[in-house]
C-alpha positions in Angstrom: -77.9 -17.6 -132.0 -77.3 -17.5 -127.8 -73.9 -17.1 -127.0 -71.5 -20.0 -126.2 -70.1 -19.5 -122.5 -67.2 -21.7 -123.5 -66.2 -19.9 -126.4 -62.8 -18.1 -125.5 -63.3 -14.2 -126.5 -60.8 -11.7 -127.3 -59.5 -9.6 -123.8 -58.3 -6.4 -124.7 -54.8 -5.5 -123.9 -54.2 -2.7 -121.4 -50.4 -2.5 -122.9 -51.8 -1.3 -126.3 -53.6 1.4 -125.3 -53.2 4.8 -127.1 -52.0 6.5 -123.7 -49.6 4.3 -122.2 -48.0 3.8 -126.1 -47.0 7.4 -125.7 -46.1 7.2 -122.6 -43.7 4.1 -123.2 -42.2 6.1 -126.2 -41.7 9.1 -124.5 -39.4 7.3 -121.8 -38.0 5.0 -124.0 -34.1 6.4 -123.7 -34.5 6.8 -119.9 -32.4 3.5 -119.1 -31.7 3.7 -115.7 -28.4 1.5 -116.1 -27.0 3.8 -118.7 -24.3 6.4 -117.6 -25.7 9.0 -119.2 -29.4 8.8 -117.8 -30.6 10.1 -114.5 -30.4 8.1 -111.6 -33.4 7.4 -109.6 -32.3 7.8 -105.5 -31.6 5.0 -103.9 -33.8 3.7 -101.3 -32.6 3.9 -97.3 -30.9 0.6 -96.1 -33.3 -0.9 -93.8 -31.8 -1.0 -89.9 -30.5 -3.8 -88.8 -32.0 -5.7 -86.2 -30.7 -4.9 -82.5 -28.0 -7.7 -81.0 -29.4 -10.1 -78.7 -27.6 -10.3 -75.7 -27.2 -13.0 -72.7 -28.0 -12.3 -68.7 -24.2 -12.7 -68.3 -24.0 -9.1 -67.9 -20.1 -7.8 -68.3 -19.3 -11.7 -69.4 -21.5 -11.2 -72.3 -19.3 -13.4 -75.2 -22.5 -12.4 -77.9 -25.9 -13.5 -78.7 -26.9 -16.8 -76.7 -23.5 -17.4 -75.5 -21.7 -17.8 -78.6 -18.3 -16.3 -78.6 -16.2 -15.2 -81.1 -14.4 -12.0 -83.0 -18.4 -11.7 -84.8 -20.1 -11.0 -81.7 -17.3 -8.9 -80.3 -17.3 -6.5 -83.5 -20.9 -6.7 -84.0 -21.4 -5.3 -80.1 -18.9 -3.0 -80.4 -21.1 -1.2 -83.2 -24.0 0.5 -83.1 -27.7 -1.1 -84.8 -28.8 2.0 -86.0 -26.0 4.7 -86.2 -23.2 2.2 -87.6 -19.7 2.3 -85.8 -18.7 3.8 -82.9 -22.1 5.8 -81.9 -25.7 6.0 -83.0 -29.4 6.4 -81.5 -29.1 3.1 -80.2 -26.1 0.9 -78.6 -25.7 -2.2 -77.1 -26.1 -2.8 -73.6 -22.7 -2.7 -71.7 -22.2 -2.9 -67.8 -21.6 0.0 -66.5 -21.6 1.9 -62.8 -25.4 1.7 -61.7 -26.1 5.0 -59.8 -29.2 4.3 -58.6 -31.2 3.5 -55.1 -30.1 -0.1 -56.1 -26.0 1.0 -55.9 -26.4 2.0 -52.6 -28.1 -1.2 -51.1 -25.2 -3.0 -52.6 -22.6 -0.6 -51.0 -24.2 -0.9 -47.4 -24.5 -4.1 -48.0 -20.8 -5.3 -48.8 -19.9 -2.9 -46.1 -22.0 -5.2 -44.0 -20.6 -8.3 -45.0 -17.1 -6.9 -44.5 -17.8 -6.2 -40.7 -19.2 -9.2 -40.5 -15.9 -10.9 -41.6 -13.8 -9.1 -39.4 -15.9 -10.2 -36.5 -15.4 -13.7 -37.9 -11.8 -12.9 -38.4 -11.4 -11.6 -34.1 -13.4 -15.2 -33.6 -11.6 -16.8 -35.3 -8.3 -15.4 -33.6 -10.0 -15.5 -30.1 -10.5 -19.1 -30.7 -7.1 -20.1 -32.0 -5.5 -17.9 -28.7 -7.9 -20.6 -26.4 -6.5 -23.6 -28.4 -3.0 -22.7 -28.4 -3.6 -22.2 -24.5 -5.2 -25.5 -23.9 -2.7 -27.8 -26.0 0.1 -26.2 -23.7 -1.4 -26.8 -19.9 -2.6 -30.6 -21.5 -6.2 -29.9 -22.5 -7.3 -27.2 -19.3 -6.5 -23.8 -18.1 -3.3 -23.6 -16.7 -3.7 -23.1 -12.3 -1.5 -20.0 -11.1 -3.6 -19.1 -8.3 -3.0 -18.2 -4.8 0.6 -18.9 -4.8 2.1 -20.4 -8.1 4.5 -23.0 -7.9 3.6 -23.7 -4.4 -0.1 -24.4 -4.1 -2.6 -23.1 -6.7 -6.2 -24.4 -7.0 -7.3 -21.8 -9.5 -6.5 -20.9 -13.0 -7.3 -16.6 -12.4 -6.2 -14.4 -14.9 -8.4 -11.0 -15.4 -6.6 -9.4 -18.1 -6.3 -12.7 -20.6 -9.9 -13.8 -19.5 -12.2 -10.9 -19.3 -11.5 -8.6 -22.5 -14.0 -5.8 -21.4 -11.9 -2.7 -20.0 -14.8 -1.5 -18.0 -15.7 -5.2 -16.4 -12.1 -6.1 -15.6 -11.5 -2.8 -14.0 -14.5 -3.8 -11.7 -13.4 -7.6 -11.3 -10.4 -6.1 -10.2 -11.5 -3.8 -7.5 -13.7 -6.2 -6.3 -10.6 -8.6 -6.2 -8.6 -5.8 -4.1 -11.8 -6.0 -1.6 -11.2 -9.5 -1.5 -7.5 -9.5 -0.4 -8.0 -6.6 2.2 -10.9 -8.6 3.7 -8.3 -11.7 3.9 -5.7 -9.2 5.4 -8.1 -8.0 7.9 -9.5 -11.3 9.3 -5.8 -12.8 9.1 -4.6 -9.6 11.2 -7.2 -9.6 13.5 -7.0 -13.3 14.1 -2.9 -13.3 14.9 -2.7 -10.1 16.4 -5.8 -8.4 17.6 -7.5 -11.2 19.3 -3.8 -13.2 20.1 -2.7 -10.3 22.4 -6.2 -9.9 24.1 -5.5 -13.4 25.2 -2.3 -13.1 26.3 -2.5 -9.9 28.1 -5.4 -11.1 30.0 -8.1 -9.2 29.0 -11.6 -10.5 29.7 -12.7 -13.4 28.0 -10.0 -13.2 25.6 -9.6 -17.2 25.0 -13.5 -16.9 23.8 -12.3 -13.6 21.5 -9.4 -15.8 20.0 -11.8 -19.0 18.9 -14.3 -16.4 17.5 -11.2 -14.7 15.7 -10.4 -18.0 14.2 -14.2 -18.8 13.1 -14.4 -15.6 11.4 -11.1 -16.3 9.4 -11.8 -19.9 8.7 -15.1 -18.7 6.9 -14.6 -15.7 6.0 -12.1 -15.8 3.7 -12.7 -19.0 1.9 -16.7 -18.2 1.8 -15.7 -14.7 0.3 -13.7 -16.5 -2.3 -16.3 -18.9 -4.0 -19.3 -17.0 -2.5 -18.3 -14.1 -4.1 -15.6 -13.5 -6.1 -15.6 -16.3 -8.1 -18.9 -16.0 -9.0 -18.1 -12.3 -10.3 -14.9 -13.6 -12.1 -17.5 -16.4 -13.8 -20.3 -13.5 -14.3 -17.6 -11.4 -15.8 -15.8 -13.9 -18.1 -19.0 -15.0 -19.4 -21.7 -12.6 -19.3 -24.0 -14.1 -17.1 -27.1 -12.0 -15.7 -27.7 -15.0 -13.4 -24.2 -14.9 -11.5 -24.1 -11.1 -11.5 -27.0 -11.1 -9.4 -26.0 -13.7 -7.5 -22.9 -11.8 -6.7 -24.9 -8.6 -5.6 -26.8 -10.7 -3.3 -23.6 -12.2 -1.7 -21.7 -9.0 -1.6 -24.5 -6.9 0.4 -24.0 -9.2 2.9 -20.4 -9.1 2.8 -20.5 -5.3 3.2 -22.9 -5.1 5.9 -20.2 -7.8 8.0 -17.2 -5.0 7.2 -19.6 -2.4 8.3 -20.2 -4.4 11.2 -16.4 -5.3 11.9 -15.6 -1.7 11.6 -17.9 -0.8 14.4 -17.5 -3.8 16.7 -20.0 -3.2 19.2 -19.4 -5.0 22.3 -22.8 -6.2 23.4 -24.3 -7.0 19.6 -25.1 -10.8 19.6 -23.3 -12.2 22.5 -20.1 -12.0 20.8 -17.1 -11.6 22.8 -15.5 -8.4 23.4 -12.4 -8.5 21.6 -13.1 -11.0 18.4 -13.0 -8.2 16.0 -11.2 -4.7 16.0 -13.5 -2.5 15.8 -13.4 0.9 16.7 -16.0 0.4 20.1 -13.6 -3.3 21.0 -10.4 -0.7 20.3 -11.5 2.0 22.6 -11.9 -0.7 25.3 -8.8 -2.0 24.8 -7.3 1.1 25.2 -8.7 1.3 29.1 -7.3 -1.6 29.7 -3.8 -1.8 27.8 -2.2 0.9 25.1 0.0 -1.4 23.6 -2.9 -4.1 22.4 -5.1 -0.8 22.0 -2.6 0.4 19.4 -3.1 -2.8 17.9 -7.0 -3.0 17.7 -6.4 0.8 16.6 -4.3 -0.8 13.3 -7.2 -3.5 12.9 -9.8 -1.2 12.9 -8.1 1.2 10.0 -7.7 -2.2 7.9 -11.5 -2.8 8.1 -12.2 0.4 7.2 -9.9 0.4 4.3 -12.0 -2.5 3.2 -15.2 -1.0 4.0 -14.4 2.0 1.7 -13.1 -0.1 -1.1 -15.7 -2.6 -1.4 -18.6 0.1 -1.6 -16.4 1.3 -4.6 -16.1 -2.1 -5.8 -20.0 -2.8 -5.7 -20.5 0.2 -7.4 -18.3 -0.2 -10.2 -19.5 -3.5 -10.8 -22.8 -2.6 -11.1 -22.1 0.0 -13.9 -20.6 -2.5 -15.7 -23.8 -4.9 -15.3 -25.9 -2.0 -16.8 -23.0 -1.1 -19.1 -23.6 -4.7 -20.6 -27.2 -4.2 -21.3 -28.1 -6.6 -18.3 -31.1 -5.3 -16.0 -32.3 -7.2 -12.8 -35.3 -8.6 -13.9 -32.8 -10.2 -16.9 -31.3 -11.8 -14.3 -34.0 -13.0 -11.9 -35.7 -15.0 -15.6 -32.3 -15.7 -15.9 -32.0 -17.5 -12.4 -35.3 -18.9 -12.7 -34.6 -20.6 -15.9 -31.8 -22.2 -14.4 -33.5 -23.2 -11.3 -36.1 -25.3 -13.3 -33.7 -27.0 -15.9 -31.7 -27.7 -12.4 -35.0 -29.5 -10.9 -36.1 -30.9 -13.9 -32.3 -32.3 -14.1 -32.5 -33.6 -10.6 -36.1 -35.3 -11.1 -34.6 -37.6 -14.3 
């Protein structure tokens, strides 16, 4: 008879054989939860998993923000050496030492200069306000005479903080005030007495005394000097070059003063005290010889002081960083917003 697939059969039982029998009865009093028995070793906790921990850096309140005396224990242990130390601990902020450190450090240094600058500004700015609320909104006038007649608010010191620059502006200003005592002197004194003690053409000498005062000193003033007060105060290339222009000329007229030649020009003879007018005039009379001879030391004093004036001047315009060609873009720039200005 074939065999019947469906018919269950008998599997043998790998518990009953011979072997493990003997096996099982050898081992039968080895109950591992008996105090007398050996104890099998126990198996190695498995390490915990490391704490998460947020981009908050040395804010970090635990794992995803959540706060608590749990997180604050857990990340003051260690995950795999337990408390206080182990092979691996959790990040805490600490001093970086790297390339990184000193970027930072030059660049808080940075930012600190920076606010100091801000700080002077801001100081600078407060000074101005403080100045304008108490002359009613604009710069106080104190110049030529105050309390008498001033059309000028001057003040070097308070308006030009450079050392090197109002040093300049102030020799240049000295310049200025020997060429007004010069032309003033030679107007009442110089040219008055070769009127009156009848030297030749000496009412011609006294109008031409009076022209050369009349224009001189008020041209000096805003041909001049103001223009280096306003190239000073302001650091402008454009009026510092306008200034050097100017103040050639006015050097070259002291030069000429100085001398005095009688037959330059068709000038009279005795509208500046010079030294060749002086000499003439002491032919013809030592007392207003003596004083052309005082005239022609005041025009030198000016000479001499306005060549050091120039010069300073100029090594404060390169001191500043400004060169010439700086100045002539400078000029041009302003000459075509000026045109451009005009045409609207």
């Amino acid at each position: 008879m074939a065999d019947n697939p469906f018919e269950e059969r008998a599997e043998p039982n790998p518990f009953q054989d011979p072997s493990v029998t003997a096996s099982a009865g050898q081992g039968a009093n080895d109950n591992p939860f008996e105090t007398g028995g050996s104890q099998p070793p126990a198996p190695a906790p498995a390490p915990a998993a490391p704490a998460p921990t947020s981009t908050f850096g040395a804010y970090d309140t635990g794992a995803y923000g959540g706060g608590g005396a749990g997180a604050s224990a857990y990340s003051a242990s260690s995950s795999y050496g337990g408390v206080g130390g182990g092979a691996y601990d959790a990040p805490k902020p600490a001093a970086v030492t790297s390339n990184g450190a000193i970027a930072s450090s030059v660049t808080v240094r940075e930012l600190e200069e920076r606010e100091r600058q801000l700080k002077r500004r801001e100081e600078e700015l407060a000074r101005r306000e403080r100045e304008l609320g108490a002359s009613g909104g604009g710069r106080p006038k104190n110049w030529p005479i105050p309390g008498y007649w001033v059309i000028w608010h001057h003040d070097i010191d308070g308006d030009i903080r450079n050392d090197q620059v109002a040093a300049a502006v102030k020799m240049s200003y000295y310049s200025f005030l020997l060429l007004t005592l010069s032309l003033v002197y030679n107007f009442l004194f110089c040219a008055t007495a070769a009127m009156f003690t009848g030297m030749e053409s000496g009412f011609s000498a006294w109008l031409m005394a009076l022209v050369y005062m009349l224009t001189g000193v008020p041209g000096a003033f805003y041909l001049w000097y103001k223009r280096l007060y306003s190239a000073a105060k302001n650091d402008s290339a454009m009026n510092y070059l306008w200034f050097f222009v100017v103040y050639l000329a006015h050097i070259a007229f002291c030069m000429y003063a100085f001398i005095a030649p009688t037959s330059a020009f068709s000038t009279p003879t005795y509208s500046l005290a010079g030294i060749m007018s002086t000499a003439a005039a002491m032919e013809k009379n030592k007392g207003t010889g003596g004083v052309y001879a005082f005239g022609v030391c005041l025009f030198g004093v000016t000479l001499i002081v306005s060549v050091n004036a120039v010069r300073m001047v100029y090594a404060a315009f390169r001191g500043g960083g400004h060169t010439l060609e700086e100045a002539r873009q400078q000029a041009r720039r302003e000459g075509i917003r000026t045109a451009a200005s005009s045409a609207v």
